[in-house]
C-alpha positions in Angstrom: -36.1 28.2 8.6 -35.9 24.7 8.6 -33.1 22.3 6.2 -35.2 21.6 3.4 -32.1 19.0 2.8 -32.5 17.4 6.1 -33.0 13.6 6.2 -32.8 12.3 9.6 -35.0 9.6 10.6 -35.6 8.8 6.8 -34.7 5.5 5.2 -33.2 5.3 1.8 -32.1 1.9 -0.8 -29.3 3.0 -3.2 -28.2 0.7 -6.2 -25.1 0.4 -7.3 -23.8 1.3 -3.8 -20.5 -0.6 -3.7 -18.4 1.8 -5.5 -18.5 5.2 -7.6 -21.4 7.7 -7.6 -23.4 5.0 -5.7 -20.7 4.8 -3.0 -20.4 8.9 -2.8 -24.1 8.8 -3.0 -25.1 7.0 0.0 -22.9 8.8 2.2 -24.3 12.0 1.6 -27.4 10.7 2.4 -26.0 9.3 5.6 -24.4 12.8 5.7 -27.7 14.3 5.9 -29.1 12.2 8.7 -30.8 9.3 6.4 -30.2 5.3 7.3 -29.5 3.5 4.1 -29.6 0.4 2.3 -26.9 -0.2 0.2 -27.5 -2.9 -2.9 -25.4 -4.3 -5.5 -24.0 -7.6 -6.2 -20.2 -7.3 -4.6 -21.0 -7.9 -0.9 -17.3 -7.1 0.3 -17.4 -3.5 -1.6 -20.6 -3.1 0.0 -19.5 -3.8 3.5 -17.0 -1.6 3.3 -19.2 1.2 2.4 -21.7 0.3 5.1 -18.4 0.6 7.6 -18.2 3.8 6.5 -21.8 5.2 6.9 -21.7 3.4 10.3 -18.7 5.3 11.5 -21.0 8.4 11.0 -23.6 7.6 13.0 -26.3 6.2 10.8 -27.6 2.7 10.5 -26.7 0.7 7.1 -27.9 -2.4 5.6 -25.4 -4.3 2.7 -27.1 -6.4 0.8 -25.9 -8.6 -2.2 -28.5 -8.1 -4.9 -28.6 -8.1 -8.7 -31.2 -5.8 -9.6 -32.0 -7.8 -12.8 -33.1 -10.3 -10.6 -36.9 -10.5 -9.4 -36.6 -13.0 -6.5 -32.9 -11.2 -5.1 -34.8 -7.2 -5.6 -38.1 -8.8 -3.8 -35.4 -10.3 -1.2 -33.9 -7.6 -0.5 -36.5 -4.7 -0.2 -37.8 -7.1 2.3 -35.0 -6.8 4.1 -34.9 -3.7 4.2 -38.1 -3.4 5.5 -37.7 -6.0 8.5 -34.4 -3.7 9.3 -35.9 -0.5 9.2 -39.8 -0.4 9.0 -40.3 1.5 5.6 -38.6 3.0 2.2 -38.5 6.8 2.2 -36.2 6.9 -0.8 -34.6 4.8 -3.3 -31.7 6.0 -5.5 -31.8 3.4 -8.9 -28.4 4.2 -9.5 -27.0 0.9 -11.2 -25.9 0.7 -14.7 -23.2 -0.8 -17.2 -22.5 0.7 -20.5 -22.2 -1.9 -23.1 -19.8 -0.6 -25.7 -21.0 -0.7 -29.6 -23.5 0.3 -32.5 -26.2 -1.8 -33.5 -24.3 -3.9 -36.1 -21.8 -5.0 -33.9 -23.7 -6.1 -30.9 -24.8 -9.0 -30.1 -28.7 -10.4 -28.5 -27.1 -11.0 -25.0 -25.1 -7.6 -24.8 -28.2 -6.0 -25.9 -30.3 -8.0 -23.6 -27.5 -7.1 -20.4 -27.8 -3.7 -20.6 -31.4 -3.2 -21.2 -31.6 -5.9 -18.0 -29.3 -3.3 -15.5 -30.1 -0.2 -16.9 -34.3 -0.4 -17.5 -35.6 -3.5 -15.9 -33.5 -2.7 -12.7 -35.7 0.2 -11.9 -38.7 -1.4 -12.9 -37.9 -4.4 -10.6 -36.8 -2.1 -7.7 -39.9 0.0 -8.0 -42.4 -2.6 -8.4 -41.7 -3.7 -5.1 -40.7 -0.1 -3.1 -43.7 2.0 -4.5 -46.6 -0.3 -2.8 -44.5 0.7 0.2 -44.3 4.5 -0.6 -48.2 4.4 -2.2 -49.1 2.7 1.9 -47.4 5.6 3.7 -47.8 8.2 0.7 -44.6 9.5 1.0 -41.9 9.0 -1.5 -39.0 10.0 -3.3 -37.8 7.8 -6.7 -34.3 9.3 -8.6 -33.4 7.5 -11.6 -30.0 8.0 -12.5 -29.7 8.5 -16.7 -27.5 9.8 -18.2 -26.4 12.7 -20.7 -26.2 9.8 -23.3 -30.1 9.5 -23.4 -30.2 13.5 -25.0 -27.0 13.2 -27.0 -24.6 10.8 -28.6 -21.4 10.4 -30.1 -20.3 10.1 -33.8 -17.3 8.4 -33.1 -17.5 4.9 -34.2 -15.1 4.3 -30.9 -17.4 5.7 -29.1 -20.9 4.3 -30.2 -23.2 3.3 -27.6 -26.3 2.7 -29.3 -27.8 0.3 -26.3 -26.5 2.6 -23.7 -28.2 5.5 -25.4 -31.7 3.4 -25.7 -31.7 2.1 -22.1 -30.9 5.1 -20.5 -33.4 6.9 -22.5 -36.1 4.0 -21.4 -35.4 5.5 -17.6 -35.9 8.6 -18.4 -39.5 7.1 -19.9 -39.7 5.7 -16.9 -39.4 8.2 -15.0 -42.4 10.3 -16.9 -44.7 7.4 -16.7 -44.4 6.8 -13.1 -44.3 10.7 -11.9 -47.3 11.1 -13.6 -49.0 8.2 -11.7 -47.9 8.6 -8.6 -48.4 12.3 -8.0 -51.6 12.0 -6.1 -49.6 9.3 -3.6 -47.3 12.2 -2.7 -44.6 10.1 -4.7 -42.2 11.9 -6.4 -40.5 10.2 -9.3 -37.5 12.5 -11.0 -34.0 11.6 -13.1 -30.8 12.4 -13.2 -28.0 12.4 -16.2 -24.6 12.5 -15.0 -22.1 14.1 -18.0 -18.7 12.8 -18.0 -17.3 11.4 -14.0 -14.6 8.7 -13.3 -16.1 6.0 -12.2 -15.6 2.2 -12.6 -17.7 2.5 -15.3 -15.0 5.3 -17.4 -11.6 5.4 -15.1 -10.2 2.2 -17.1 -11.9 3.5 -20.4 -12.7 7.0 -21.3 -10.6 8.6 -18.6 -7.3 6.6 -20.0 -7.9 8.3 -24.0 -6.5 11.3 -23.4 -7.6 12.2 -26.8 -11.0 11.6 -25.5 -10.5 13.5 -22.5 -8.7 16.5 -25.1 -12.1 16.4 -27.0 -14.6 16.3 -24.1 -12.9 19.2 -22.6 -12.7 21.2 -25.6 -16.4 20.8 -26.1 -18.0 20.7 -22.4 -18.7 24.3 -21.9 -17.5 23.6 -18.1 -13.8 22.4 -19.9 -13.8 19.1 -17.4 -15.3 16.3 -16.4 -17.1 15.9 -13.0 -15.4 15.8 -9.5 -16.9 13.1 -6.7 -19.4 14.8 -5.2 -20.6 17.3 -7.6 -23.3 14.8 -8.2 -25.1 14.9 -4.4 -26.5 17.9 -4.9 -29.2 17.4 -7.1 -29.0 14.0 -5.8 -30.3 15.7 -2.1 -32.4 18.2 -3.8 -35.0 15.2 -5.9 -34.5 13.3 -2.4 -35.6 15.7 0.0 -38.7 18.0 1.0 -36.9 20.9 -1.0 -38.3 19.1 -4.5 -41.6 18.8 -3.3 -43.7 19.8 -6.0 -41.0 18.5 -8.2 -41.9 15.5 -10.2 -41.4 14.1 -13.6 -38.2 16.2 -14.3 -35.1 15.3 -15.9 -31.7 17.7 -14.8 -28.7 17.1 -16.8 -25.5 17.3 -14.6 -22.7 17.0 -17.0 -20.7 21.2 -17.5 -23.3 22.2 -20.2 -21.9 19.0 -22.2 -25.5 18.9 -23.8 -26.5 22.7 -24.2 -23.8 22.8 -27.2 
């Protein structure tokens, strides 16, 4: 039987790729055989993740993009394309989490993490799907997050932008499965529970009452371990989810079945 997880000679883009999930992300793609582009907007984190796929044998592009930005996503997806011939996959990984409820933020926090966390994978798939419509073949993962099914009623823990925007990818992610079906495009999300991260290792992971609280009521009793993320990662990614599309899989312990 042949690896329905098998990636060789594919080309994938992942965002957010300097550090993190990102980082862990686009080495198990490499892992599995894929070349990969790696975007974000540190280019010396990036280069020393592309070091690191290169040492396995694959072929990686770094490339410093903002994925707010029209003219550096259009940039670099051509890039990519002079490099490697074609997009196969692309992982729209990058995200902030602006801290705070509605009466506390202000236009421009609101306006930041709408930009990252929604108009980044609009941006990046405006200019990848003509690519995957040409050689119909293609596989989109949105990362989400747990926050866009549940929330918190701690004040100090109010994320009422974080909640909307990663709720908008999740839209997203309907709207453009449902499109792009016929193109043999797949277009799925993913929402990550609790994992340390730059995002939560200088944040959530230093409260230990936090961390008391989020074990006590994550049916799994921890947060995520690197790595436990590639899975379903490699499953929306690969020929194994082929007649998968549309589909939203939490991956947080059963954080949001209780």
């Amino acid at each position: 039987m042949s690896n329905l997880y098998d990636l060789s000679g594919k080309v994938a883009i992942v965002t957010g790729a300097s550090s993190g999930l990102g980082a862990d992300a686009a080495r198990a793609y490499a892992e599995a055989g894929a070349d990969v582009a790696l975007f974000a907007r540190r280019a010396d984190k990036l280069a020393n993740v592309a070091k690191e796929i290169e040492a396995m044998g694959r072929k990686a592009l770094a490339i410093a993009v903002d994925v707010a930005n029209e003219e550096q996503v259009k940039s670099g997806i051509q890039q990519v394309v002079e490099t490697f011939g074609k997009v196969d996959i692309l992982l729209n990984n990058a995200g902030i989490a602006v801290p705070g409820g509605v009466e506390d933020l202000t236009e421009a926090q609101w306006d930041q993490g709408m930009d990252v966390n929604v108009k980044g994978p609009f941006l990046m798939s405006k200019y990848v799907v003509p690519l995957m419509r040409k050689a119909k073949y293609g596989k989109i993962v949105n990362v989400a997050s747990v926050n866009a099914i549940i929330a918190d009623k701690v004040p100090v823990l109010w994320r009422h932008n974080y909640n909307a925007s990663k709720d908008g990818v999740r839209g997203l992610t309907l709207g453009m499965a449902a499109s792009y079906a016929q193109d043999n495009i797949t277009v799925n999300s993913i929402g990550p529970g609790l994992f340390e991260s730059e995002m939560t290792e200088n944040t959530l992971f230093k409260n230990e009452g936090f961390l008391q609280a989020y074990n006590a009521s994550t049916p799994a009793s921890r947060p995520g371990k690197r790595g436990e993320l590639n899975g379903t990662i490699l499953f929306f990614s690969s020929d194994a989810s082929s007649y998968v599309t549309g589909q939203y899989v939490a991956v947080d312990g059963g954080a949001s079945i209780v």
